[in-house]
Structure formats: structure tokens, C-alpha cells
C-alpha positions in Angstrom: 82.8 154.2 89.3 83.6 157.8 89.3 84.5 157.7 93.0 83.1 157.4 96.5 83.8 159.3 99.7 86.7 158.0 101.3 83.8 157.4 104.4 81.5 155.5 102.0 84.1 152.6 101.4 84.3 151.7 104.8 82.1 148.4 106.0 81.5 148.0 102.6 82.1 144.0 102.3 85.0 142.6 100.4 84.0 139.2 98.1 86.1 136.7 96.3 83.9 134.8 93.6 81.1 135.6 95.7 82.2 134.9 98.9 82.2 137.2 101.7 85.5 137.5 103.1 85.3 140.3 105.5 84.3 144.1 105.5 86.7 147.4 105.0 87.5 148.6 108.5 89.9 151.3 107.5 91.3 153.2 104.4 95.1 153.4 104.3 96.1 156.7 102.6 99.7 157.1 101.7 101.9 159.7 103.9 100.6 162.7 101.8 96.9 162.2 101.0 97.1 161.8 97.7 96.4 158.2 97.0 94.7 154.7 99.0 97.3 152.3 99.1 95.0 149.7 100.2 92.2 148.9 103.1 92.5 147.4 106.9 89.9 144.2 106.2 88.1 143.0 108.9 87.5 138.9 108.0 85.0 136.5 109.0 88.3 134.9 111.1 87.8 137.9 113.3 91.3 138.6 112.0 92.5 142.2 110.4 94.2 141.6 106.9 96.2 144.4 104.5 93.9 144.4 101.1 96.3 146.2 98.8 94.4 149.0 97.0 95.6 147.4 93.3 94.7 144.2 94.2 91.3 145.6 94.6 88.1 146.0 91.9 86.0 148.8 94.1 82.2 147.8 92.8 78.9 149.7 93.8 77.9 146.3 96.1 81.3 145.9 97.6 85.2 145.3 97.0 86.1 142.0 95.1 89.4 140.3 94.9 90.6 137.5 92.1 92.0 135.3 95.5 92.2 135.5 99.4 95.6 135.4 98.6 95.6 139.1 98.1 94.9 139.8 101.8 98.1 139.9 103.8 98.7 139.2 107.4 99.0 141.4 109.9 102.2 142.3 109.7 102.0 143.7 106.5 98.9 145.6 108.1 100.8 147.1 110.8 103.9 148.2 108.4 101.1 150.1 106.3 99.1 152.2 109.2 102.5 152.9 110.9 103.7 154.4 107.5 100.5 155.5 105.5 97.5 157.6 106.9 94.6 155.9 108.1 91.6 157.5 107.9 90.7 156.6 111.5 92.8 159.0 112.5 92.7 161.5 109.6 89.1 162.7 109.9 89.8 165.4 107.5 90.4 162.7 105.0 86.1 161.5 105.3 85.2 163.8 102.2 87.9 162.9 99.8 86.9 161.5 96.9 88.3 158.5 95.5 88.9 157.4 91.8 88.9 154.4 90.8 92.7 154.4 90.6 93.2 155.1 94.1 93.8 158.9 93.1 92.3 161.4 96.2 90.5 164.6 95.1 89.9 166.9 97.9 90.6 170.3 98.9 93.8 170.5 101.4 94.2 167.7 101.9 98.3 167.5 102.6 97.2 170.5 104.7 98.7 172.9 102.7 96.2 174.5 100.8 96.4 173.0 97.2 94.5 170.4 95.8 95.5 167.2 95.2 94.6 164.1 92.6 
């Protein structure tokens, strides 16, 4: 993959071994915008689970995991949206692109002009 709108990940559904676990409901950006630390998953439980981004293989059809092991609870959730930037509430974040590394490329977006990946 040579990298997706931030926007395009989200709903995209997240498999282990070919079972549907959930569906991205958020990208967690670090504090500057310059790389996804991981997603906010939405599971089949109804429950919202921390997917961290390196625990992650982002395919065309979806996100896979190795285990549902690699989805946290929600308190690991909360500790990354109270200290990362969701892109819920970082609209200007929708057009970066990211690599398959978790690297953004976009224009500005620490807000400061430069370009960051």
C-alpha cells in the first residue's frame, strides 16, 4: 500500500484469520500529526478497543491482526485519545496521507506551515 487518506481507513473492518472483529471508528494521530499510533475499533461486543497502529497489517479489504489480543481495553483507548489527536476532532487531519509505516504526509499539518512525514 502506498497510503490511504487518513478518512479512507475509517469503517474499514478489522479481521483476525478471517474473522470480523469490529470496524475502525477513529484514527489516533500522535500529539503533532506526524504519525497513527493506532485506531479506536468498534467490535462486534459493541465495545470500543485501542488497535495499536504496529500491531496492525493495513490491506486494501480491511485491517488484520495476528490475535484479538492486540486490541486493548478501554482504558488504554481513553489514555491514547486524551494524549494523541483523533481525527474526529482534527478535521484538518481527513487528507493526510498515510504510509504504510504509520508515517503522515500532508501539508501543515502541525499547523505550522511545514510538511511533515
Amino acid at each position: 500500500m502506498r497510503g490511504l487518506q487518513a478518512e479512507e481507513l475509517l469503517r474499514r473492518p478489522v479481521v483476525a484469520r478471517g474473522i470480523r472483529l469490529g470496524r475502525i471508528a477513529d484514527v489516533i494521530f500522535d500529539p503533532d500529526a506526524t504519525r497513527v499510533v493506532g485506531f479506536d475499533v468498534l467490535c462486534g461486543d459493541g465495545l470500543h478497543r485501542f488497535l495499536p497502529f504496529p500491531a496492525a497489517v493495513v490491506a486494501r479489504q480491511g485491517v488484520e491482526v495476528d490475535s484479538t489480543l492486540t486490541l486493548l481495553d478501554a482504558d488504554e483507548l481513553a489514555f491514547y485519545r486524551r494524549h494523541g489527536r483523533p481525527l474526529a476532532t482534527a478535521a484538518e487531519l481527513r487528507d493526510a496521507r498515510v504510509r504504510d509505516d504509520g508515517a503522515v504526509e500532508a501539508p501543515d499539518v502541525a499547523g505550522d506551515g511545514a510538511a511533515r512525514c
